[in-house]
C-alpha positions as CSV (number, residue, x, y, z in Angstrom):
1,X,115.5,17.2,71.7
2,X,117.6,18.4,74.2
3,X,118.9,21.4,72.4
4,X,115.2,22.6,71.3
5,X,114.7,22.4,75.3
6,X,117.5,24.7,76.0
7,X,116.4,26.9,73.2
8,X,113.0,27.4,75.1
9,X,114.3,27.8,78.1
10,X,116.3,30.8,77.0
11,X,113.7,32.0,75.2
12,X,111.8,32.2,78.1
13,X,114.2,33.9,80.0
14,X,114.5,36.7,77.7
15,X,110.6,37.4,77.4
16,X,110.8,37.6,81.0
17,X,113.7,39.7,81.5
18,X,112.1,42.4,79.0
19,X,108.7,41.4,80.8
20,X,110.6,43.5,83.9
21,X,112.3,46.1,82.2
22,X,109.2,47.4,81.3
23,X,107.8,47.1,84.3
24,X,110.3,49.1,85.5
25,X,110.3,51.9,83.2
26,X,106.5,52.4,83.5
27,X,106.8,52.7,87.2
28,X,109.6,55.2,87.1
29,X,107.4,57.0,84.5
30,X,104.7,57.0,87.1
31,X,106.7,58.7,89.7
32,X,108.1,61.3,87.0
33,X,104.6,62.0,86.4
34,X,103.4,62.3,90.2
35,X,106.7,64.6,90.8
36,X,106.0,66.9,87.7
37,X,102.3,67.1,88.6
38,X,103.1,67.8,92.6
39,X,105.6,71.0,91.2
40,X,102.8,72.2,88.5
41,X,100.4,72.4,91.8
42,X,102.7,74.1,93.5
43,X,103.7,76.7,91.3
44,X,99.8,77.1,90.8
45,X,99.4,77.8,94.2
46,X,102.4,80.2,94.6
47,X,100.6,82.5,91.6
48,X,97.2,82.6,93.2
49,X,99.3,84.1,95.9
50,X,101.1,86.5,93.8
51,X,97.7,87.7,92.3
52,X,96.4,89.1,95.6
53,X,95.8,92.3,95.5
54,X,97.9,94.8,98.1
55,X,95.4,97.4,98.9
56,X,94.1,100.5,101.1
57,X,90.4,99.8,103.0
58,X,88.9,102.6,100.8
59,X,89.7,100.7,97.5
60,X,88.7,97.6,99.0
61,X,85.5,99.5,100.2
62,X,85.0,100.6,96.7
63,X,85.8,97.0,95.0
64,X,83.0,95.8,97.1
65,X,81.1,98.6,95.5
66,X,82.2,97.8,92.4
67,X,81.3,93.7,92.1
68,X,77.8,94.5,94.2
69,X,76.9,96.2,90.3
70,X,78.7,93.1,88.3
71,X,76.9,91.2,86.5
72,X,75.8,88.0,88.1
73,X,78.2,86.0,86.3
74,X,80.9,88.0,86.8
75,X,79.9,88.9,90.7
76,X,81.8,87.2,93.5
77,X,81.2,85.7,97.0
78,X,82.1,88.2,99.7
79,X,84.4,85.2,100.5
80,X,86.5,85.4,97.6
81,X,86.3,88.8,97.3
82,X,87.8,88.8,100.7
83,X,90.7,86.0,99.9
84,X,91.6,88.3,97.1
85,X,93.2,91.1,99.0
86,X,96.9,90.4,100.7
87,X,96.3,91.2,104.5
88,X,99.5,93.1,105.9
89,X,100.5,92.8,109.2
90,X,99.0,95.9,110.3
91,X,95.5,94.8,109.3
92,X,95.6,91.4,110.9
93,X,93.8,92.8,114.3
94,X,89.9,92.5,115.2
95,X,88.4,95.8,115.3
96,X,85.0,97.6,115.5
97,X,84.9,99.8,111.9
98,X,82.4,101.7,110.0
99,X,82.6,102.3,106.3
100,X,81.1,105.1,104.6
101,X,80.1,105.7,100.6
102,X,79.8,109.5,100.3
103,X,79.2,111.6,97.0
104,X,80.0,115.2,96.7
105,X,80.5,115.3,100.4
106,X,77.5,114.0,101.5
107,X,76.6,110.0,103.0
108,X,75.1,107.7,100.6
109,X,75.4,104.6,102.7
110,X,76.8,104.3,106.0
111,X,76.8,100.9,108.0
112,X,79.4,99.5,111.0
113,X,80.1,98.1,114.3
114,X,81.8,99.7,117.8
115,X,83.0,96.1,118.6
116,X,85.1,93.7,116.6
117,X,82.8,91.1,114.2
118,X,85.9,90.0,111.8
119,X,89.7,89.1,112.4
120,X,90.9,91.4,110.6
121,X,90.7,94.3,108.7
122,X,90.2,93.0,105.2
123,X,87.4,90.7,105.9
124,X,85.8,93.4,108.3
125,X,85.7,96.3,105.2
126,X,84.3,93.7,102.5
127,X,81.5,92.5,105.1
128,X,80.8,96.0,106.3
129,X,80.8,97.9,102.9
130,X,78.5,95.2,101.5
131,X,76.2,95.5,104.9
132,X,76.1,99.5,104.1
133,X,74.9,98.6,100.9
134,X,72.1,96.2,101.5
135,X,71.1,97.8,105.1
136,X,71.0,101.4,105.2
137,X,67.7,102.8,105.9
138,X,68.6,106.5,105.9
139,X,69.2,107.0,102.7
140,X,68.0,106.4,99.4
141,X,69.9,102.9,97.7
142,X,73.3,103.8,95.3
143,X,72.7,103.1,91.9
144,X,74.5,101.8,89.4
145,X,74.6,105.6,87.6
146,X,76.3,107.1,90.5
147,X,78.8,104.4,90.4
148,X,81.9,106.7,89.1
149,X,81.1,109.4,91.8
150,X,81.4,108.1,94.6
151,X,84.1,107.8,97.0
152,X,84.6,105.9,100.2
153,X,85.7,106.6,103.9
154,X,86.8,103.9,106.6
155,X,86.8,104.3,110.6
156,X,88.5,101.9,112.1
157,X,87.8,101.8,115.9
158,X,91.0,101.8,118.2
159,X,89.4,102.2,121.5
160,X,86.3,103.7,123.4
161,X,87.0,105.9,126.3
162,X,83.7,106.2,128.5
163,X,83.5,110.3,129.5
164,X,81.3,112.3,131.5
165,X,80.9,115.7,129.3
166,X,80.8,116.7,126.1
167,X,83.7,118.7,127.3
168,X,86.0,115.6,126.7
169,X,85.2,115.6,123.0
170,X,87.1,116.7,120.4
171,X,84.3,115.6,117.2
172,X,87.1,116.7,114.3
173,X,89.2,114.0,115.7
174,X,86.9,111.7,118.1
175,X,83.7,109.9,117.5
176,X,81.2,109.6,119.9
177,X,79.0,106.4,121.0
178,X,75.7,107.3,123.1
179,X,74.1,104.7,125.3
180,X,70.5,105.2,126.9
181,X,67.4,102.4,127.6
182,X,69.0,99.4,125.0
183,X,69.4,102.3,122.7
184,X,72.4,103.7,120.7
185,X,74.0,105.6,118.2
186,X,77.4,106.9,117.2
187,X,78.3,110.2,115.5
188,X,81.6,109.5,113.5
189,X,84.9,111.8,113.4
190,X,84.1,115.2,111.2
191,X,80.3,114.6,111.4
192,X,79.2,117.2,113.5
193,X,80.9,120.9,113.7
194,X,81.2,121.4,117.8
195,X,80.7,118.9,120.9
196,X,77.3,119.7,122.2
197,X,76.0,119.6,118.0
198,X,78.0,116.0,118.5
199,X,75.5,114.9,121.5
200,X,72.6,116.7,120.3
201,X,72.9,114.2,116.6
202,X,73.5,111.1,118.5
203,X,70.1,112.3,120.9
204,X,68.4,112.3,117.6
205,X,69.9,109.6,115.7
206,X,69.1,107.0,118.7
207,X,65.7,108.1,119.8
208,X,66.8,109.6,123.0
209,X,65.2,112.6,124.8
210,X,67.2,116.0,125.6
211,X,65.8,114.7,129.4
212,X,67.0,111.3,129.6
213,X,70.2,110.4,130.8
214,X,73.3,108.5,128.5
215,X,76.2,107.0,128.8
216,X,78.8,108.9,126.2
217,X,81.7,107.7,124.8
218,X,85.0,109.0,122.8
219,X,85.7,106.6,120.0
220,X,89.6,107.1,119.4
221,X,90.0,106.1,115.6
222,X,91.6,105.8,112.6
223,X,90.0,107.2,109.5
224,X,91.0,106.2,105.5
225,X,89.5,108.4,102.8
């Protein structure tokens, strides 16, 4: 009796030694796991990185061109569309810009803003070229035919200068912004052929009478094509 006791006690004793051994090894397979997942992550997240695309503001101008035609499946948020491009250090400022869609030389679309909307120069292209899309009024809508035909200009705003004659302008190389009763418009770089042409458009385009007086403005900028 007493040696059948002993052999149970060691019997027991061995169950639960291997009881914890495995214990053991399932734990340390769980943090093996957790470590290997945490690294796979990672590396996922250094990729998407990788995958963003370097680019100039016209071909972002013109991807936004491109996925407003994609099919809806295949069409993204202007908010991924946006996450997509790299943003290099000379692009991460806030500043008023104007992008224009132009075929054979003449405007298709043309939207933008004198003051700064995004915080930088990626997110301000994609919103703005969509905006040119969906809001101009002046001309007739792009369509999907034209597609491979047109090309794309961006004005990025530096600074506005306020002048008091069309003396001061230079409309090769400056814009112009006109100001008169809550009213406005602004006559980009290369739009018009001589200064007082330059005032005479931006009279027209914002409703203003030869008569009435404006505040005028040289738009320093910098234009991609």
């Amino acid at each position: 009796m007493h040696t059948l006791l002993i052999v149970l006690i060691l019997s027991a004793c061995i169950l639960l030694a291997a009881s914890h051994d495995g214990g053991s090894e399932s734990s340390r397979s769980g943090v093996n796991s957790s470590v290997i997942s945490s690294g796979q992550k990672k590396k996922k997240e250094i990729s998407k990185e990788q995958k963003k695309e370097q680019a100039g503001l016209t071909r972002i101008a013109l991807a936004v061109l491109e996925n407003h035609f994609a099919a809806e499946g295949e069409k993204a948020s202007l908010a991924d569309l946006s996450e997509s491009f790299e943003v290099p250090t000379n692009y991460k400022i806030p500043a008023g810009l104007f992008v224009t869609f132009y075929k054979e030389g003449k405007t298709r679309a043309c939207w933008g803003s004198v003051q700064p909307i995004h915080p930088d120069l990626v997110k301000a292209t994609v919103y703005t070229a969509e905006d040119a899309l969906n809001k101009e009024y002046r001309h007739r809508p792009i369509t999907r035919a034209e597609l491979k035909d047109i090309r794309a200009q961006v004005t990025v705003i530096r600074q506005s200068v306020p002048i008091g004659s069309h003396h001061e302008l230079n409309p090769l190389h400056d814009g112009l912004l006109l100001k008169a009763r809550g009213k406005g418009a602004v006559i980009l770089p290369g739009e018009a052929s001589d200064p007082h042409h330059q005032i005479v458009m931006a009279r027209l385009k914002a409703g203003v009478r030869p008569v009435e007086s404006c505040e005028l403005y040289r738009l320093k900028t910098d234009v991609y094509k």
